[in-house]
C-alpha positions, 0 to 999 in steps of 0.5 A, a space after each residue: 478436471 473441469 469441462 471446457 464448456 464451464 471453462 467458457 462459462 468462467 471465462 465469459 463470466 470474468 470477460 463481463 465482468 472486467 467490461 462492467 468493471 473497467 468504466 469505474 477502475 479509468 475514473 478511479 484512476 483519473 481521479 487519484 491522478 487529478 488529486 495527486 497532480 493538485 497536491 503536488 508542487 510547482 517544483 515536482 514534489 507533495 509535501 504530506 503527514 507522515 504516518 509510522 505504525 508500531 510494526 515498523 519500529 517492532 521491526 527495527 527493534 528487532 533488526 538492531 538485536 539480529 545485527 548487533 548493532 543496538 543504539 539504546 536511545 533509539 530503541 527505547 524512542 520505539 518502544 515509547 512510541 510501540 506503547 503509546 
């Protein structure tokens, strides 16, 4: 068991550092909130690249087998995109 007196140790410890800490975390924030807010539309939606890894096509390959329910062309579509 740890003394209370290291306890305190530890918590002042964090304290300080959540304080030193909480300046740089409310401009990070207010600066991915100005970026989102330039990229995004007049009508409320961002338009933007949209990126899929091998994981997730792995992943649907594998549910198609688990559920049965294989489409051939879709999944041979994911393993060329899982070789590539």
């Amino acid at each position: 068991m740890i003394p209370s007196h290291q306890n305190q140790d530890v918590a002042r410890a964090a304290s300080a550092t959540h304080s030193a800490t909480e300046p740089t975390l409310a401009h990070a924030i207010s600066k991915a909130q100005e970026n989102l807010l330039r990229l995004q539309h007049a009508d409320g939606y961002w338009v933007g690249e949209l990126f899929v890894d091998s994981t997730l096509c792995s992943d649907y390959v594998l549910f198609m087998h688990w559920a049965d329910e294989v489409d051939a062309v879709l999944q041979e579509k994911c393993v060329a995109h899982i070789r590539r």
